[in-house]
N, C-alpha and C positions, 0 to 999 in steps of 0.2 A: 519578640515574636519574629520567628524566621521569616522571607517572601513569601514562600510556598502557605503559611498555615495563615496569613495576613490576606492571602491572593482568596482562600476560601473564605473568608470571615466575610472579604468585599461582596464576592460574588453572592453569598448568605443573603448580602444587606439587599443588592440588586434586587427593582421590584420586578413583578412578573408581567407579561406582557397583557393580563388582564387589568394588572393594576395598575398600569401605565395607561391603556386607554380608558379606563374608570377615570383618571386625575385628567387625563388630556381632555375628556368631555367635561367634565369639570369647570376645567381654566378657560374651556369657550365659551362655556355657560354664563362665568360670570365677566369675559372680556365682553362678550353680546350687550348684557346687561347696565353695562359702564358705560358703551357706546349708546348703546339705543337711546338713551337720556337726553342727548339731543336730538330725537326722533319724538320721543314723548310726552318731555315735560314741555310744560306751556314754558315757564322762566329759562329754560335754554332755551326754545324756539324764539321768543321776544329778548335775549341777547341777541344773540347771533341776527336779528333782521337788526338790530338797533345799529350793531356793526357793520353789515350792510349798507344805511342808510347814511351813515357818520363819514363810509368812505366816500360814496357818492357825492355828498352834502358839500366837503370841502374837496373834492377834484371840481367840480362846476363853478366853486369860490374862485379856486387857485387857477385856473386852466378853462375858461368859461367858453374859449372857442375852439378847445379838444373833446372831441363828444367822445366819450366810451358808453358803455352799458356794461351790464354785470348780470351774469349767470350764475346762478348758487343753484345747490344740492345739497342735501342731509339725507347721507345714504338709510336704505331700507334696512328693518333686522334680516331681514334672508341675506343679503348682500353684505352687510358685515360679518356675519357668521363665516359666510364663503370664505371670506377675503382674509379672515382669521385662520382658518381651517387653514388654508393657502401658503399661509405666511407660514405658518410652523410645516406645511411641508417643503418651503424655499428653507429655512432654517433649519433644516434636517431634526428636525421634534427636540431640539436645542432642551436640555434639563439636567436638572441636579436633583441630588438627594442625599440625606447626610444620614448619622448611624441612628436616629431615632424614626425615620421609615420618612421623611419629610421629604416629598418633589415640589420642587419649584422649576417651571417654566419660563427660557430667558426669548420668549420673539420678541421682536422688532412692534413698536406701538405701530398703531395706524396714522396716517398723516392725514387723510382726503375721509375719514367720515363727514366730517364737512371741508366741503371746495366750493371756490369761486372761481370764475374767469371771469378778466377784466379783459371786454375786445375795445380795441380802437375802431372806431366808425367812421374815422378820418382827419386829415389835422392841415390846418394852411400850409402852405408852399415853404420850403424851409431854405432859405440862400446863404443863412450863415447862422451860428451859435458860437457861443463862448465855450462852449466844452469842445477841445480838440478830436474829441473820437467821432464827436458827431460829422465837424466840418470833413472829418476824412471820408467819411458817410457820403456826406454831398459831392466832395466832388469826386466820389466812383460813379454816384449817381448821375453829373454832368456827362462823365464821356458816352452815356451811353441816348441820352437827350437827342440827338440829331437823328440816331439811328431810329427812335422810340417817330419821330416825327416822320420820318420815313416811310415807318411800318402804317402810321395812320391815316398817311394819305393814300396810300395804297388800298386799302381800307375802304378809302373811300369810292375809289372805282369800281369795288365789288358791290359796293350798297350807296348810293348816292344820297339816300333815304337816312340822316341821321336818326332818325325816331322811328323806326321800323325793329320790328323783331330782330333779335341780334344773330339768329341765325336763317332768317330771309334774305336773297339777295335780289338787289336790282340793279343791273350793272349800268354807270354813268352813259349817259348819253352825249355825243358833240353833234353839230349842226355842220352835216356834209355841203359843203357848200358846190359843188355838181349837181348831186342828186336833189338837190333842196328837200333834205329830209335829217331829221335826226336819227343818227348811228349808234350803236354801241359801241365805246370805247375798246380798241383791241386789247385784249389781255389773253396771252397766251397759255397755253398749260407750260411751257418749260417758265416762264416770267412768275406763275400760281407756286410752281414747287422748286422754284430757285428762291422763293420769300421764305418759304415754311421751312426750307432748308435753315436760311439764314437767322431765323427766327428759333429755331431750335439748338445751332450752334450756341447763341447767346444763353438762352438758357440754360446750357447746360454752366457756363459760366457762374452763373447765379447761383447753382446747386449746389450745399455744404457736403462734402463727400462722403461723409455718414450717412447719406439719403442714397444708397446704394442703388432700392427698387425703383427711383425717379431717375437716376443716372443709366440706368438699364432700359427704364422706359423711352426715354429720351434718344439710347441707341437705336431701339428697334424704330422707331419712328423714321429717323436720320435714313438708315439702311433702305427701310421701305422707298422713302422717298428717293436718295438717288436711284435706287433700282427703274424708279420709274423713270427717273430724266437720263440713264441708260437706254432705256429702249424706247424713249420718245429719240432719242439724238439716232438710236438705232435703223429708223424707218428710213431715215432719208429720202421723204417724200417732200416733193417742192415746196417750197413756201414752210416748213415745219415750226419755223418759227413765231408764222401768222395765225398759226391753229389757236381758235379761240379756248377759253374756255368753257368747259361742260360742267353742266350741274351736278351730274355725277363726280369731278372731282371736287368741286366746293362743298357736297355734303360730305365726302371721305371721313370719316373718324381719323384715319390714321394721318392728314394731314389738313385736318381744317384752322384753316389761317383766324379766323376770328376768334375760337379757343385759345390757340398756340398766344394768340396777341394780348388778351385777356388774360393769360396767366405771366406773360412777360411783364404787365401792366401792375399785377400785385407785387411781383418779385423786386420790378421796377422800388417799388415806394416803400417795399416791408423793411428793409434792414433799418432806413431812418425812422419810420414809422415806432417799428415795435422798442429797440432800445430808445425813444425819445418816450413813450408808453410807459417802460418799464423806469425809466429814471425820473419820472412825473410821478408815479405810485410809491417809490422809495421815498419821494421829499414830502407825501404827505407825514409822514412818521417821522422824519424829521423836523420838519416847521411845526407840525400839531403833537408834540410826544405828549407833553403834560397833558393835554386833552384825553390820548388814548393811553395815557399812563392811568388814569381816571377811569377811563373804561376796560381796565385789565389787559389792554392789548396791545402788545412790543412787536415787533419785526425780528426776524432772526435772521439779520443780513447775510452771515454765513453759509443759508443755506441758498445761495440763489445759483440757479441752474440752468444753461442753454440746453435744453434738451430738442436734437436734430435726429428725430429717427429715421431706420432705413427706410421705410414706407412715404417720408416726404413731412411727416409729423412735425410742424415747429413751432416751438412754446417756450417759453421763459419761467420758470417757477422760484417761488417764494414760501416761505413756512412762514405764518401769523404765528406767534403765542398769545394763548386768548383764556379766561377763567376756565373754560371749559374743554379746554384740551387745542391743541395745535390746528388749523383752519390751513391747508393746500390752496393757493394761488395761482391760477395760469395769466400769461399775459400771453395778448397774440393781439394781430392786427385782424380786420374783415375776412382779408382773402385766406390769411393763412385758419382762423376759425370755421369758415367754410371748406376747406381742402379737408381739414381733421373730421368734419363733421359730417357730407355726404360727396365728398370728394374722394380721388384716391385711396386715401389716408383715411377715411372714416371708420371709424370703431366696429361700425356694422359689419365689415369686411371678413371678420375676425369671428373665427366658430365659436370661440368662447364667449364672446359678445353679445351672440343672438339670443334673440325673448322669443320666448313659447310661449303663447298668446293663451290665457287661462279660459277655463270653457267658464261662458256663459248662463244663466240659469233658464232650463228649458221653460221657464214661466215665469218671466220677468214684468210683470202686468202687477204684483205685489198685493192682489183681491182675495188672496186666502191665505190660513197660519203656513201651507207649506210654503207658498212660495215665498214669503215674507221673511222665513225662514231661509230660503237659499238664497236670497238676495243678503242677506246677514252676511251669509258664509262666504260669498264674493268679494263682498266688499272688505270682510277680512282678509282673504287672501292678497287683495292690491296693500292692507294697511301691513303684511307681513313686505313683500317684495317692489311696492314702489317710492321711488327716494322722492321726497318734497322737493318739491322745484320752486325758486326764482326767479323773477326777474326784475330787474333793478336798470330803471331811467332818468332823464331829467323830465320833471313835469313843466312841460312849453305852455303851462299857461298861467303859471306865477313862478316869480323868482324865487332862487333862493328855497325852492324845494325839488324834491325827488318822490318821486312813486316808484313801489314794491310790491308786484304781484307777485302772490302767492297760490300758484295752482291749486285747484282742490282735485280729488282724488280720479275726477275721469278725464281733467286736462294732464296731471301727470301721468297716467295710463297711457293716454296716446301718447306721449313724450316720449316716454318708456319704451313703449312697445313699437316703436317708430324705426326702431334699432334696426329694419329687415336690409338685406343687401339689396339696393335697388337695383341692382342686374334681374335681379329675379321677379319677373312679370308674374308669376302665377302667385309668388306671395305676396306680392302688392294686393294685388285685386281680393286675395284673402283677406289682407289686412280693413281692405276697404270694405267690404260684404261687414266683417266684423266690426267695425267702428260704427258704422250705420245701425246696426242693430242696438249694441252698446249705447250711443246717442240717444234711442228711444228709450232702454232700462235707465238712464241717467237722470230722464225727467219725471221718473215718477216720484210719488211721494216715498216709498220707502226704500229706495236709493238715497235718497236725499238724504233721509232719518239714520240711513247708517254710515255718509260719510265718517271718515275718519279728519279729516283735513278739508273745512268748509274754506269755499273759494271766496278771496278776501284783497281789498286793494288797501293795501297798509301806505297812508302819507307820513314822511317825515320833513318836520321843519327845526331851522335852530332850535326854537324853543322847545321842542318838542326831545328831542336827544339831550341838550344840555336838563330837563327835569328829569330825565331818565337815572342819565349819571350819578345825580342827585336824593334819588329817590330810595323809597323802601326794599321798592322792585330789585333792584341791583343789589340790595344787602342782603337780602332773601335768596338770590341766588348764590350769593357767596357765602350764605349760611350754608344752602344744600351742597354746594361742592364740596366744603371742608368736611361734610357730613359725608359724603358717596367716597371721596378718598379715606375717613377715618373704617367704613366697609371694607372698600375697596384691602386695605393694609393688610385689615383680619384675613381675606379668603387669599392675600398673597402668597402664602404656605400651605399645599395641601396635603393632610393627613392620606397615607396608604389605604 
């Protein structure tokens, strides 16, 4: 067969753009479906906490005066749907089809249907270690020690009050020995914005250059600020030097020293911080492998990731392999969890991000079939679009174990829906009118009756995970998996 009469035959086979999105709906249909499973089923919900509880258990053994905590999530089906949808149009609708009319769909799996972060809560003073990358750590972190001391007594002039609001100021007082009166300490405005100056050079030090919108922020700030110590220098009014400070410039956004000092503070301590984090989380898998070879779950070393985005975003990732598909890892420290979270850097930021707060049911009182009825429908709608949330601690009041809350359906709603940009004052106070209301539908009885996800404080102890491993439980699940992947095989091929 010549090009020309073979070029027609292809084209012939090519499906049509109906039957291409007939098969695309299809393959989401049943990626949703594969995914939700750990949304649904009880035996992936009680893996996946057991593995939770297994990492916590032995970081508190190994590292008992490194506190972390752990946030988990099992995305929602609307939210996996999306992220599917997403992905085959990042993958340009990636597909095959051979001469008997068969498309197969190649995107990329999901990694974060379930995710955890691991944040650091804080870790003792660290003055040497045996791994050289760390020591190099510390002493970057030494040279900047004198200056960090510097800044705090500084600090302390402006608020002499260590236990006061951290953005109230009461400025130190001396005992004028003339007047027989106590004085406020002079602090000038060029002395206010020669600190915040010098406090901002430094940070920008800190800053991984991929964090482009933090480097830019950090400009505009710098500029601002000499512009003012320009035309402070510019009055040339007597004494200019002696000009105290004004409230108005200690409250300034654009140059408040107790912020600037606060973030120098995380920056200070993150880089030892999070790689001593993240190389404490690698050696559970290491010293425990038989354990979590036992519980179906390996490390994929290979996949570990500095990820510094422009926006200031900084995280460490890890891929778990787990029975039930690949588990998303973040490590971060406090500050940088908080920067990602309703800082700069937080998700909410982001238009694609934001939650549209679902209407509530104009009769939420549950005393008659209707409303009983749209109290149903509500609470369906949160069990389509909100992800099950964790949270994962050490239990301070016996050893040797960990507690795991697990939200129920109107703590992960406010989680959720929390997402609003806090610049925005009128959607706060929405949020707030709405949560108040919601709070009342929460307690009634048939709110209750139709959670999806009853709110639950799950303990785990040694014994308690080593009978797990052990148990029927775990071979039940790994009947259903080899069962969902022998499915899963069949609907790999979709017929025209």
């Amino acid at each position: 067969m010549n090009n020309f009469k073979q070029k027609i035959v292809d084209e012939a086979k090519k499906p049509s753009s109906e039957q291409l999105e007939k098969a695309k709906q299809k393959y989401i249909g049943n990626e949703v479906n594969k995914y939700r499973q750990l949304y649904d089923n009880p035996l992936y919900r009680e893996y996946l906490e057991n593995i939770l509880g297994a990492i916590m258990l032995i970081q508190i053994k190994k590292f008992p005066k490194y506190l972390v905590d752990i946030d988990a999530r099992i995305k929602s089906p609307e939210s996996i749907k999306k992220k599917i949808s997403t992905r085959l149009e990042e993958d340009g609708y990636g597909y095959s089809y051979d001469e008997n009319g068969t498309i197969t769909f190649n995107s990329r799996p999901l990694l974060d249907a379930f995710a955890m972060k691991i944040k650091s809560e804080g870790m003792p003073e660290m003055l040497y270690s045996p791994d050289p990358y760390i020591n190099d750590l510390i002493q970057e972190k030494e040279k900047n020690r004198d200056f960090l001391r510097e800044m705090q007594i500084f600090r302390g002039k402006l608020n002499c009050d260590a236990f006061s609001y951290r953005n109230s100021f009461n400025i130190m007082k001396e005992f004028n020995k003339d007047t027989k009166q106590f004085e406020d300490i002079t602090v000038t405005r060029i002395e206010y914005y020669q600190k915040c100056q010098e406090l901002l050079e430094k940070l920008k030090t800190f800053v991984n250059p991929s964090e482009k919108n933090v480097i830019k922020k950090y400009d505009n700030q710098l500029n601002y600020v000499q512009e003012r110590l320009m035309a402070l220098r510019a009055l040339n009014e007597p004494d200019t030097e002696k000009t105290k400070i004004r409230l108005v410039d200690l409250e300034n956004s654009n140059m408040n020293f107790n912020d600037l000092l606060d973030e120098f503070e995380d920056r200070y301590n993150s880089e030892v911080e999070l790689y001593n984090c993240t190389m404490q989380f690698l050696s559970l898998f290491r010293d425990d492998e038989e354990f979590f070879k036992r519980l179906g779950v390996s490390i994929d070393y290979s996949s570990l990731e500095e990820k510094r985005a422009v926006t200031g975003y900084e995280s460490n990732f890890i891929i778990l392999n787990t029975l039930v598909g690949p588990i998303e890892v973040q490590i971060q420290t406090l500050g940088q969890h908080e920067y990602g979270a309703f800082g700069p850097a937080a998700h909410s930021k982001r238009a694609d991000k934001e939650r549209e707060l679902p209407i509530l049911p104009t009769d939420g009182t549950g005393n008659t079939p209707e409303s009983i009825m749209e109290i149903e429908e509500f609470a369906n709608i949160l069990a389509q679009s909100i992800p099950i949330y964790y949270h994962v601690t050490k239990d301070s009041k016996e050893p040797d174990r960990v507690i795991a809350q697990k939200y129920d359906d109107y703590q992960g709603a406010k989680a959720y829906y929390s997402q609003t940009d806090q610049s925005d004052s009128s959607k706060l106070m929405d949020n707030h009118e709405y949560f108040e209301r919601f709070a009342e539908l929460s307690k009634t009885d048939a709110f209750q009756k139709a959670l999806i996800n009853k709110g639950a404080t799950l303990g785990f102890t040694p014994i308690d995970i080593k009978k797990y491993v052990e148990s029927n439980r775990l071979e039940q699940l790994r009947t259903s998996v080899e069962k969902g992947k022998a499915e899963q095989e069949q609907d790999t091929q979709i017929e025209k």
